[in-house]
C-alpha positions in Angstrom: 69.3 56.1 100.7 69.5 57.1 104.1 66.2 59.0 105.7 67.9 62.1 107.0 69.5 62.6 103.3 66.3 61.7 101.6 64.4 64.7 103.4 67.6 67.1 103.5 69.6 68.7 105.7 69.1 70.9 108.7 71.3 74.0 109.6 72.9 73.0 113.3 73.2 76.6 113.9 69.2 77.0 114.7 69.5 75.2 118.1 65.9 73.3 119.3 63.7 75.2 121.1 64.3 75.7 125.2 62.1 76.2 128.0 59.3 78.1 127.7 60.6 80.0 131.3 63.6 80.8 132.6 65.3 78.0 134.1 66.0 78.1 137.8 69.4 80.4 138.5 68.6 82.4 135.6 68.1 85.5 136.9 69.6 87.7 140.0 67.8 87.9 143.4 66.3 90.8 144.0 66.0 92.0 148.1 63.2 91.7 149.4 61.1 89.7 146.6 61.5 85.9 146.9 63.8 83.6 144.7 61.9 82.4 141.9 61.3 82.1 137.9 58.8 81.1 135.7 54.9 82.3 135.3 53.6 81.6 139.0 53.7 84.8 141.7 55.3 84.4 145.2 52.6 86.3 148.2 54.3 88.8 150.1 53.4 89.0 153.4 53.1 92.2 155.0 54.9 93.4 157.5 54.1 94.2 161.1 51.9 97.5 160.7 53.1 100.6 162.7 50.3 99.7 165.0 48.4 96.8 165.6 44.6 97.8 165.1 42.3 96.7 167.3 38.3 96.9 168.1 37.0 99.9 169.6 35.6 98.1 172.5 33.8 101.6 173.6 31.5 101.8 170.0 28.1 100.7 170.2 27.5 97.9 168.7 23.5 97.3 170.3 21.7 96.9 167.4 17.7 98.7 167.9 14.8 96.6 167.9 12.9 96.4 164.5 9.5 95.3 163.7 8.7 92.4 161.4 7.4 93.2 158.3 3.7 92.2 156.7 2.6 92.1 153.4 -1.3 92.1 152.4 -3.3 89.9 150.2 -3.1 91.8 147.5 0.8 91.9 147.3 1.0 88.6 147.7 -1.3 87.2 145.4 0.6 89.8 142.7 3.7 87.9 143.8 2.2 84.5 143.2 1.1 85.5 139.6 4.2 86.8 138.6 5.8 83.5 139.8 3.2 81.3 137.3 3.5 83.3 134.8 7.4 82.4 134.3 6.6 78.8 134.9 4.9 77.8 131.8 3.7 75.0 132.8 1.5 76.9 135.4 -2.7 77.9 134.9 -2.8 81.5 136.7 -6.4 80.9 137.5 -5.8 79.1 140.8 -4.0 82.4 141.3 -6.5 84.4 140.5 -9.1 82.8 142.8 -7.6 81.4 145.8 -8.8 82.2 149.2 -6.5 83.3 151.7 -6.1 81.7 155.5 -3.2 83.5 156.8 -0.1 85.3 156.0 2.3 84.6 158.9 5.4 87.2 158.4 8.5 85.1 160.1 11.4 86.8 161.4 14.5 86.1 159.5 18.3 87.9 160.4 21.1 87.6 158.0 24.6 88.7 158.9 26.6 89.9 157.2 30.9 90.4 157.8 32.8 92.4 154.9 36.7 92.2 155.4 38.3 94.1 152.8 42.4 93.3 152.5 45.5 94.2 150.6 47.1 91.1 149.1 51.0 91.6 147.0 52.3 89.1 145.4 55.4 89.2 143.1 57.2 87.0 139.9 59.5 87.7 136.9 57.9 88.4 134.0 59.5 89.2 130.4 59.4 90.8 127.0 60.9 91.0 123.9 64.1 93.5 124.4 63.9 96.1 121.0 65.9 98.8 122.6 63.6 100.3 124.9 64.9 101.8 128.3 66.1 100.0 131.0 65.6 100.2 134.7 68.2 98.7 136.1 70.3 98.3 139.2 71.9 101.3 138.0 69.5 103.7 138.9 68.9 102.2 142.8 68.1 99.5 144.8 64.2 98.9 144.0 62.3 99.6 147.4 60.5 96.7 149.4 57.3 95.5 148.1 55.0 97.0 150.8 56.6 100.5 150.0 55.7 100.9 146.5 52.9 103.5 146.3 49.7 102.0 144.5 46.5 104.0 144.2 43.7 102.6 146.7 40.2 101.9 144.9 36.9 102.9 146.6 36.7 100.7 149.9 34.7 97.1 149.5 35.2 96.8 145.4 37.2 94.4 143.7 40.3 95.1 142.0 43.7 94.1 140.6 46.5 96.1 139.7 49.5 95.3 138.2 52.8 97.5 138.5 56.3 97.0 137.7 58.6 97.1 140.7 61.1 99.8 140.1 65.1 99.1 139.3 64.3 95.6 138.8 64.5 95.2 134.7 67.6 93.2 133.5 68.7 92.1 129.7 69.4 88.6 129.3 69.6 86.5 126.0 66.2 84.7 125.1 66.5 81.3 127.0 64.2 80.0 124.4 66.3 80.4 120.9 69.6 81.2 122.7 69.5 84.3 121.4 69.1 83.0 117.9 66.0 84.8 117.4 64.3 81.5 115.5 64.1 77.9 116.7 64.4 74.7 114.9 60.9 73.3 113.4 59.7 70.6 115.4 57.2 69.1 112.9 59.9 68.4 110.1 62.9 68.3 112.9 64.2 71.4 110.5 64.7 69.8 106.9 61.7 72.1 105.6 60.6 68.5 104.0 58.2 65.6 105.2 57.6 62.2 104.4 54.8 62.0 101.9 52.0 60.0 103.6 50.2 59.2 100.9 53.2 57.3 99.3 55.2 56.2 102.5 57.8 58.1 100.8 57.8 56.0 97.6 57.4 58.5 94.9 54.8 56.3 93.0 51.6 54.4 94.7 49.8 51.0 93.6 47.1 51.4 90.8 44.2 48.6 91.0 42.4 48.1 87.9 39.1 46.4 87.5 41.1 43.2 87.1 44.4 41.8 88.4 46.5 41.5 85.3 45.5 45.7 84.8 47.1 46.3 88.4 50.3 48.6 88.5 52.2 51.5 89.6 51.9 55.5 89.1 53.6 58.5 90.1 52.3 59.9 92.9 50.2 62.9 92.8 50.3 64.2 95.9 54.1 64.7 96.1 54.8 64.3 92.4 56.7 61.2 92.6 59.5 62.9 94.7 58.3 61.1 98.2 58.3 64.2 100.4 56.7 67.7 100.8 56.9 71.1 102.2 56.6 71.3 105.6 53.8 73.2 106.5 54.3 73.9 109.7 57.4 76.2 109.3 56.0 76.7 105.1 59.5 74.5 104.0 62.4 77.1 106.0 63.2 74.6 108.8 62.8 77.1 111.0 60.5 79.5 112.8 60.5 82.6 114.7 61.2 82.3 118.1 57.9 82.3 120.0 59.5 84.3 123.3 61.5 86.8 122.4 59.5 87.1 118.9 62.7 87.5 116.8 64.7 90.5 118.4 67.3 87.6 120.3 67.4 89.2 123.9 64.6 89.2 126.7 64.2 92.6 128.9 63.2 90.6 132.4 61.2 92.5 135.3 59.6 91.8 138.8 55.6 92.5 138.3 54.2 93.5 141.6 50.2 92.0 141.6 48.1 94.3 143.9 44.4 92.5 144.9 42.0 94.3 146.7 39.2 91.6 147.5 35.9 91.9 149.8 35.9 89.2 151.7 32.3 88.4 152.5 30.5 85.8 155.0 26.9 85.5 155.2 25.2 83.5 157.8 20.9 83.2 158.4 19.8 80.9 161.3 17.6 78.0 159.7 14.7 78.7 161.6 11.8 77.6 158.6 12.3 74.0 157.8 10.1 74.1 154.8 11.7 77.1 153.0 15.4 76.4 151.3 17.9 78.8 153.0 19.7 79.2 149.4 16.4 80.9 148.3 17.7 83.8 150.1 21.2 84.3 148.4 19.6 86.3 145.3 17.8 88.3 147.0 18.0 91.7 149.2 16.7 92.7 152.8 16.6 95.9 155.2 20.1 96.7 156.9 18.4 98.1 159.6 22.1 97.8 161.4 25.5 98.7 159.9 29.1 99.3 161.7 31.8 99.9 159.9 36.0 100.4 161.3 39.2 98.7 160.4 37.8 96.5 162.7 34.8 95.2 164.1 34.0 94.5 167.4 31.9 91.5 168.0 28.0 92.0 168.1 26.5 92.3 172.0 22.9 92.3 173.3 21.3 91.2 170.2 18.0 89.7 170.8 18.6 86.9 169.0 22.1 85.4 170.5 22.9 83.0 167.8 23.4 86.3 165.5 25.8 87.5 168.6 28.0 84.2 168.6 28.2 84.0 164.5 29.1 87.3 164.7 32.5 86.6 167.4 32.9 83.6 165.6 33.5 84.9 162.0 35.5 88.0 163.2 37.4 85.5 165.0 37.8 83.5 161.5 38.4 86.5 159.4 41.5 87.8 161.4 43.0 84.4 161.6 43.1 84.0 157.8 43.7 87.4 156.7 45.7 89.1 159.0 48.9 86.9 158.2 48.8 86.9 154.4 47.2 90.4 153.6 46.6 93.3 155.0 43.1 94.4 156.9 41.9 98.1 155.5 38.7 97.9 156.1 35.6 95.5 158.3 32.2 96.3 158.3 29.4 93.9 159.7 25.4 94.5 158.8 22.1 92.8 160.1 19.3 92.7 157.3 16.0 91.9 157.6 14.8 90.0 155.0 11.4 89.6 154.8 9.6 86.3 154.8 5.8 85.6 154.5 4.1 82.5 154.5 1.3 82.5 152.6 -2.0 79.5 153.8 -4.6 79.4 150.8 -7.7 77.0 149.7 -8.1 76.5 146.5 -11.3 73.9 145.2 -11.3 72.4 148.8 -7.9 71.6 149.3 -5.3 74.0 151.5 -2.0 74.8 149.8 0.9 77.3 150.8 3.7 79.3 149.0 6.5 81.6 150.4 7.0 85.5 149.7 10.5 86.6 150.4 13.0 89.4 150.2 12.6 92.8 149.2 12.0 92.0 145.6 8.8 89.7 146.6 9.9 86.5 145.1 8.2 83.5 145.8 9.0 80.1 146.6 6.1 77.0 146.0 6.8 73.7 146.8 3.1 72.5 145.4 0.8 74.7 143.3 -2.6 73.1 142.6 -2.7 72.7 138.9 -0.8 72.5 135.6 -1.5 73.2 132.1 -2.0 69.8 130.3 -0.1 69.2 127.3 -1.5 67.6 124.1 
């Protein structure tokens, strides 16, 4: 018996199943939006603003002197306890009864440039069509990206919004199912029936007895001796429901408009203390003793430290030639922190030792501590 007839018949009405997006020339252009199907999102780029913004070279942007900040023994040693106590590892009492040497406060700068843009990018989406309303061509000609109103979020947050570009929905028949509303199992290639694997098909398996003359055959019990089984997959129907347009046959397409508001940040500290890791500072906060804030920034001038003044015309310089083609530029604002910085000399049973106290939340950093808790 042939194999096909062995596991029944399909119906060649349920067709195979399609692609899982539109294939390319499957829906209309839209002016204004780029050509495209499928999941991924064109960027559109902005067009040339009314105006083209620039720095107000007439702000101040002197930044005031500030003074270095100093923390006393007592502060630091509380810092230094706190620190053992979440190593486990760590005896407090060195801690407890160190002497200090010196606490040397070192100057540390961190820049800081926020550029906060507009990003839109577009793509056809879909969704099963059950009658709902459609807004079509019929109603207008949907309006250029860049002109569709979308409600700003508070300056220097995060966001994404997603809207639906007016006039642009169109009815097509599911690509999938062909607007048969089910597709052909794949597992069973649409009989409803599957080989038995536990019999190859056979109906009946070998039997070994203790002995070779007690050997035979016996009906299979796992498909009853008829050599195939409901299909699980599709539960023995051949078919299932079509996975796109979820039965209802047609597809109601639209253009998605995807609105990104992002704060682009760039942080820069001049490595200046060999011995203390730079990254330490990342997690924690200092004093913004300087902030300016405008669509956009004017490079930093008279700084006393100049290599804050040259990152800062530097990064400006960086930040309008990536974002200025691809998004739009709302908002810049630049900051200098002081982040405070102690290094902390100690003697502990004869032997001198150190340890860093930094930022605003008086973390510490120890490279060597003089003893550990031994483990029996």
């Amino acid at each position: 018996m042939d194999e096909k007839e062995e596991l029944g018949s399909f119906d060649p009405n349920i067709p195979e199943e399609g692609p899982s997006a539109p294939p390319a020339g499957w829906l209309e252009d839209v002016h204004g939006y780029q050509s495209h199907n499928g999941e991924d999102e064109n960027p559109l780029y902005p067009p040339p603003p009314a105006y083209n913004p620039q720095p107000e070279l007439n702000r101040n942007t002197s930044v005031p002197n500030v003074r270095v900040p100093t923390i006393s023994e007592d502060v630091a040693r509380d810092a230094l306890l706190k620190f053992v106590e979440s190593k486990w590892r760590y005896s407090s009492k060195p801690a407890r009864n160190l002497t200090f040497k010196e606490l040397k406060p070192i100057t540390v700068y961190r820049y800081r440039l926020e550029t906060y843009t507009e990003t839109r990018t577009s793509g056809w989406k879909f969704e099963p069509y059950n009658g709902q309303v459609v807004d079509g061509p019929q109603y207008g000609v949907s309006p250029p990206p860049w002109d569709i109103p979308v409600a700003m979020p508070q300056t220097f947050t995060d966001i994404v919004e997603k809207v639906r570009v007016p006039h642009s929905c169109l009815v097509k028949t599911c690509h999938m199912c062909a607007g048969c509303g089910r597709t052909r199992c794949i597992s069973c290639s649409g009989r409803g029936q599957k080989r038995c694997t536990a019999c190859h098909g056979k109906g009946h398996r070998v039997q070994h007895g203790n002995h070779k003359r007690s050997s035979g055959t016996r009906r299979c019990s796992s498909c009853h001796g008829r050599g195939r089984k409901r299909c699980n997959s599709c539960q023995g129907l051949g078919f299932k429901i079509c996975s796109v347009c979820h039965g209802s046959q047609n597809l109601l397409h639209f253009i998605q408009l995807t609105v990104t508001w992002k704060n682009n940040i760039s942080d820069f500290i001049p490595d200046r203390q060999p011995d203390f890791p730079d990254k330490k500072f990342e997690k924690v906060t200092g004093d913004p003793f300087f902030v300016d804030e405008s669509i956009l920034v004017y490079p930093i001038q008279g700084f006393p430290d100049q290599e804050i003044c040259d990152v800062s015309t530097k990064m400006i310089n960086e930040h309008l030639e990536r974002f200025s083609s691809t998004s739009r530029i709302l908002q810049q604002r630049q900051t200098i922190e002081l982040v405070p910085l102690t290094h902390a000399h100690y003697t502990y049973s004869g032997k001198d030792y150190s340890f860093f106290v930094y930022g605003v939340e008086n973390q510490v950093f120890a490279s060597k501590y003089p003893s550990a808790c031994s483990i029996l």
